[in-house]
N, C-alpha and C positions, 0 to 999 in steps of 0.2 A: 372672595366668594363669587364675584360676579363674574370674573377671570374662570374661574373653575364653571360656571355656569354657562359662559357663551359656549366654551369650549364642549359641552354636553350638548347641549344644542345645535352648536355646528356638526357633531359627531351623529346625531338623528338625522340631519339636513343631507348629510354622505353616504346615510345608511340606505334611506328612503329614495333618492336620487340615480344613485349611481347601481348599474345592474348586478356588477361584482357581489353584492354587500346584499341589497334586497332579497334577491334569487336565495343568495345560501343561507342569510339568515330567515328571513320570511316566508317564502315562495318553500324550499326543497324541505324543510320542518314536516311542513303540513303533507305534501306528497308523501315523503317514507314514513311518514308517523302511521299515516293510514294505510300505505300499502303494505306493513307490518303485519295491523292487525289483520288486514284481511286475505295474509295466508296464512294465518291459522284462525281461521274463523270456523274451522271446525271443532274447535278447541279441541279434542280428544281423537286417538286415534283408534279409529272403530271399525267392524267387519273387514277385517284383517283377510284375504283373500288365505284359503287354509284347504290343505290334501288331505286327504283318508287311505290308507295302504292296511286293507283287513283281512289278513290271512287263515283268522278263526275264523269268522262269520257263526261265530257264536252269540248266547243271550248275553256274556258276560260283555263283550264285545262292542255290541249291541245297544246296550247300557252304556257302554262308557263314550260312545259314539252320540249317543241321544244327549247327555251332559255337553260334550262337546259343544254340540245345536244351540246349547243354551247361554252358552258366553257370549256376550256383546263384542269382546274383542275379534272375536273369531266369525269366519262365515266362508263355509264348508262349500266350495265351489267345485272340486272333482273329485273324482274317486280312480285310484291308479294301482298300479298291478305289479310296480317292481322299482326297486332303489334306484335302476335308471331312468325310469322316469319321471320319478320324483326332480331329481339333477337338472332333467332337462326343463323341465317346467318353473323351476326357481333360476334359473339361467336365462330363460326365456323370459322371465318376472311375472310370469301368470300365477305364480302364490307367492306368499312370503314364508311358507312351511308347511311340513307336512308329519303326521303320527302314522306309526306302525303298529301295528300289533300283530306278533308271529301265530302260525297254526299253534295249536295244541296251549291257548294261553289259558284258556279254562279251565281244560282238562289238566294244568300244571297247579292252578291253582286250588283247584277244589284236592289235587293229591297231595297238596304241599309241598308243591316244587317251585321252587323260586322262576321267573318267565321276568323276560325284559322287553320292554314297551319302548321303541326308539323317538325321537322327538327329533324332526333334520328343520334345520331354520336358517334364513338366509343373511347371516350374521356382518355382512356390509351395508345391509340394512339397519344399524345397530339396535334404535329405541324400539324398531317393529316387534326385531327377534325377540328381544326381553319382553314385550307384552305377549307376543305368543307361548313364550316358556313358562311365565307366569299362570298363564289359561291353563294351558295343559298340564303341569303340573298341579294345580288344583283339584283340576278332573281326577289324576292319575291317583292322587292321595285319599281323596275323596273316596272316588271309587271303591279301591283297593280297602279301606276302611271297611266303604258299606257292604261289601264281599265276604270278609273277617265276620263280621258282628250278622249277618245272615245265617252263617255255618254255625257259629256258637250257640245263636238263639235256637236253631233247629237239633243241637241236641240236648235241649233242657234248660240251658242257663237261663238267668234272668239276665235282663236286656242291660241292665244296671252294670251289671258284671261282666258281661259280654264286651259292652262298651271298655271298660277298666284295660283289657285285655288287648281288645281292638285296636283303642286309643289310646294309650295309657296315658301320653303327654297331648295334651291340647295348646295348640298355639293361637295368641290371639293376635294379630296386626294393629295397631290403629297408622295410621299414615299423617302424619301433619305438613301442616302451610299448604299442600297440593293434593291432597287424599287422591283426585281423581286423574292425577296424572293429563292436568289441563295445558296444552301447551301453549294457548294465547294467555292464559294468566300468568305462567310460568315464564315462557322467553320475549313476549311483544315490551314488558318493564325494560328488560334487561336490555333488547335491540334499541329501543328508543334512547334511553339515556348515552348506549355506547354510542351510538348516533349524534346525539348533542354534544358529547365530548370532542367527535371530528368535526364538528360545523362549530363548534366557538371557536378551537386550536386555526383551524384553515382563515376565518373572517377573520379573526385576530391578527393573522400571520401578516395580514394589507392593511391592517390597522395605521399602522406608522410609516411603510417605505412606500404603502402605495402614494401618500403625499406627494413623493417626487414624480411618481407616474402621470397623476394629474395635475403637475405644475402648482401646489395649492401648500406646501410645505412653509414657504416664506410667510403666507397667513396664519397658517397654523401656531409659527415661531411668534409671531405679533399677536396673535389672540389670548396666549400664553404669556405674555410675555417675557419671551425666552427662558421660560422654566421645563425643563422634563417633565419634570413632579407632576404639574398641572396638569398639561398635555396627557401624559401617561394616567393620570387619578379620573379625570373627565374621559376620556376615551371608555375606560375601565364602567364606570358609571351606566353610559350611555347602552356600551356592549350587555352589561347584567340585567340593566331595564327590558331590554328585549328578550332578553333570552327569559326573564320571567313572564311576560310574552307565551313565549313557547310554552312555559311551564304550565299556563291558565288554560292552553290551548289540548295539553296532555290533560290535566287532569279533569278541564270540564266539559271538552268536548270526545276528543276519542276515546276516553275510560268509558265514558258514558255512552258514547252510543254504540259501542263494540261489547259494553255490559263488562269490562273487567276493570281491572284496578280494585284495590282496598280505601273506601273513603275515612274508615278511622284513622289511617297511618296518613294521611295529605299533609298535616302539618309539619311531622319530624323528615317527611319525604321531602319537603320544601326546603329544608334545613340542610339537608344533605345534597339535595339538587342545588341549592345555591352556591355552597362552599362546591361543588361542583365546579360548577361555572366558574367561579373566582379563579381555581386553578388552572385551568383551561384558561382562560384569558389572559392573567399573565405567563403562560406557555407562551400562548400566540405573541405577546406584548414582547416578551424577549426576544421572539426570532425574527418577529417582525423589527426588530432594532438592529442585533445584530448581523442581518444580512440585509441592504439597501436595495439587493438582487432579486426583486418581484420572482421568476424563474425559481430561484436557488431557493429563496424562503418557504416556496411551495414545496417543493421535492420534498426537504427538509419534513415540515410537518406532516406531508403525508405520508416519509418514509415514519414519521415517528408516533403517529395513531392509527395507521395500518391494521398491526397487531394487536389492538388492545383486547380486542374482544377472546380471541386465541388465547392470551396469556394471564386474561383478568382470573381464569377458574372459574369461570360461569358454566360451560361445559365438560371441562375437566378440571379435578384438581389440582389444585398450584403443587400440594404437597408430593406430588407423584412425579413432577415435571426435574430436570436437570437442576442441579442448585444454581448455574450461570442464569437458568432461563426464570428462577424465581427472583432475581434480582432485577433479573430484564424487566420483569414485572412489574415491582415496586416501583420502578422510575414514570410510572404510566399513573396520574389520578384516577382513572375506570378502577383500578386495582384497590385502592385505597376506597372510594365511594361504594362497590360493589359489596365488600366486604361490610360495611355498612347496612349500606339497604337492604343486604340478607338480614339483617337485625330488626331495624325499624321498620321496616318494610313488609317483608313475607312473612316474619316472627310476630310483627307490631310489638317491639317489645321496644319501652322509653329510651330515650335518646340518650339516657348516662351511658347504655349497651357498647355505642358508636363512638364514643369520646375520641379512644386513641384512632379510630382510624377520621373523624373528623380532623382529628390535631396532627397526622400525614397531610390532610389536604392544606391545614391551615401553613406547613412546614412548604409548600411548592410555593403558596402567596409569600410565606417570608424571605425566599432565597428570589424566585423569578421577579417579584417587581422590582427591588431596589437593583438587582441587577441590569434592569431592562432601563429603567431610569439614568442608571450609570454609564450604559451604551448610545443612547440617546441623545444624551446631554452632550455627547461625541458630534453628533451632527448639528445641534443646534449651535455647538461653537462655531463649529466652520459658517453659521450663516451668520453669527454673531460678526466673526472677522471680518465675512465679504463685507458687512455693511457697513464694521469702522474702516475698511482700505476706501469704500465708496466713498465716505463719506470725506475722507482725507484727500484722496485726487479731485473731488469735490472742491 
């Protein structure tokens, strides 16, 4: 135990000490944590720069242009006079869309002629376009409704009936975990943790070859004395102390003063943030063993958490993606943790929910340590040798 302890200790003394180790685990945390939250510090995306193209200049018109006014999402900046220039001005990116409505849209509708209302949206702009389609189909239906049940009520009906007719089917939305389509609550979680997953993998990756960099490996083997296990369980230790660290640092400082996070889900989110970590660090622990090439071990892990964010299905779904690239996937913990903390996290729903994707993460701790140990224990032989040849020409 005291063997496993110096070894923890020395491992803070390297962390704290040397710039490789402080900067990525300590120092770059705190910067991207917060300059996450504060580009979406507008959580919501609001007055939506939006065209008017009104060829009735009618009341019906009129109407549906004053509704328009009145959505949050939208804010009516021009008013334009033909589909080319609508084109040009979403090219230009002076809106991100624009409503038509042709001549004669009243007069089609009070004769009962069906009239089509165009909606042009600047759809490489993906999340905008869908908020604006969402607005203005509201309007459109709306409207359109309260246009119906005007006509009916004006020749006698009861309003009752008129509705029945109008509306027949009413739909209700409820929206859950995001109702308001926040994106600092919704993606600043998700950026952070994919975040922690390339800062344990990359600190990890120097965990073990960087010893030879700093000439400090021969200590290492004697603090150990010449066990992997040790070496590799104390590094392991010293690496998750910190990075809980970071975790005290998400939750009780940038949640809180950015005002998002979920304080009831903290505990099962710890749970999952941790086994987190574990997998991540022995990622790092193996590659850091099996390549002694500081250079090579780098590439390596950042060819290999790169992607995670891309392939986790945080913005797209895994289910839609190539079958080769849903596997790509799996071999990534963000993928296995995500899938999670959708659960415990934005659901808050008990952590039995997470089991099997906890027991994936737990599945990377049972393959990467003992393997990393196995590799390891490669090089402490050879210092094992030098020292019985030393001791023999001795």
């Amino acid at each position: 135990m005291n063997f496993l302890a110096s070894i923890i200790i020395r491992e803070w003394k390297r962390i704290l000490s040397l710039k490789v180790f402080y900067l990525v685990m300590l120092v770059v945390p705190i910067v991207l944590f917060s300059f996450y939250a504060f580009i979406y510090q507008k959580q919501e995306a609001k007055h939506l720069a939006f065209a008017v193209w009104d060829e009735d200049q009618s009341a019906v018109s009129r109407e549906l242009i004053f509704l328009l006014e009145q959505k949050e999402a939208l804010q009516i900046t021009r008013r334009v006079g033909s589909e080319a220039e609508v084109k040009k001005l979403i090219q230009e990116g002076k809106i991100l869309g624009a409503v038509h409505f042709p001549a004669n849209l009243q007069t089609n509708i009070y004769s009962r002629h069906p009239s089509t209302v165009t909606l042009y949206t600047n759809a490489a702009a993906l999340v905008p376009a869908k908020l604006v389609y969402k607005a203005v189909a509201e309007v459109i239906i709306t409207g359109s409704t309260g246009i119906t049940l005007q006509k009916l009520v004006k020749t006698g009906m009861k309003s009752d009936q008129a509705m029945a007719i109008a509306n027949p089917i009413s739909l209700n939305t409820y929206q859950l975990y995001n109702p308001t389509y926040n994106y600092q609550e919704y993606l600043v979680p998700g950026l952070i943790t994919v975040g922690m997953q390339m800062i344990l993998i990359i600190s990890c990756m120097l965990a073990l070859n960087y010893e030879w960099i700093t000439g400090t490996m021969h200590d290492l083997y004697d603090a150990s004395r010449g066990s992997a296990v040790i070496a590799i369980v104390g590094k392991t230790i010293a690496h998750l102390v910190i990075s809980w660290i970071n975790f005290i640092i998400i939750v009780g400082i940038i949640f809180p003063f950015f005002d998002i996070g979920i304080p009831a889900a903290t505990g099962n989110f710890f749970v999952m943030y941790t086994m987190l970590s574990l997998a991540c660090i022995g990622i790092g622990m193996f590659i850091s063993a099996l390549f002694k090439d500081v250079m090579l071990s780098g590439d390596v892990a950042l060819f290999y958490t790169s992607p995670a964010f891309v392939f986790s299905g945080f913005t797209f779904p895994r289910w839609a993606m190539p079958w080769y690239d849903q596997y790509y996937a799996l071999i990534m913990p963000y993928t296995s943790f995500l899938d999670g903390f959708f659960k415990v996290y934005y659901m808050n729903l008990p952590l039995k929910y997470a089991l099997g994707d906890l027991s994936k993460l737990l599945l990377f701790c049972v393959v990467m340590y003992p393997t990393a140990m196995l590799l390891f224990k490669r090089q402490f032989n050879s210092i094992k040798n030098e020292k019985e040849t030393a001791t023999i020409t001795d």
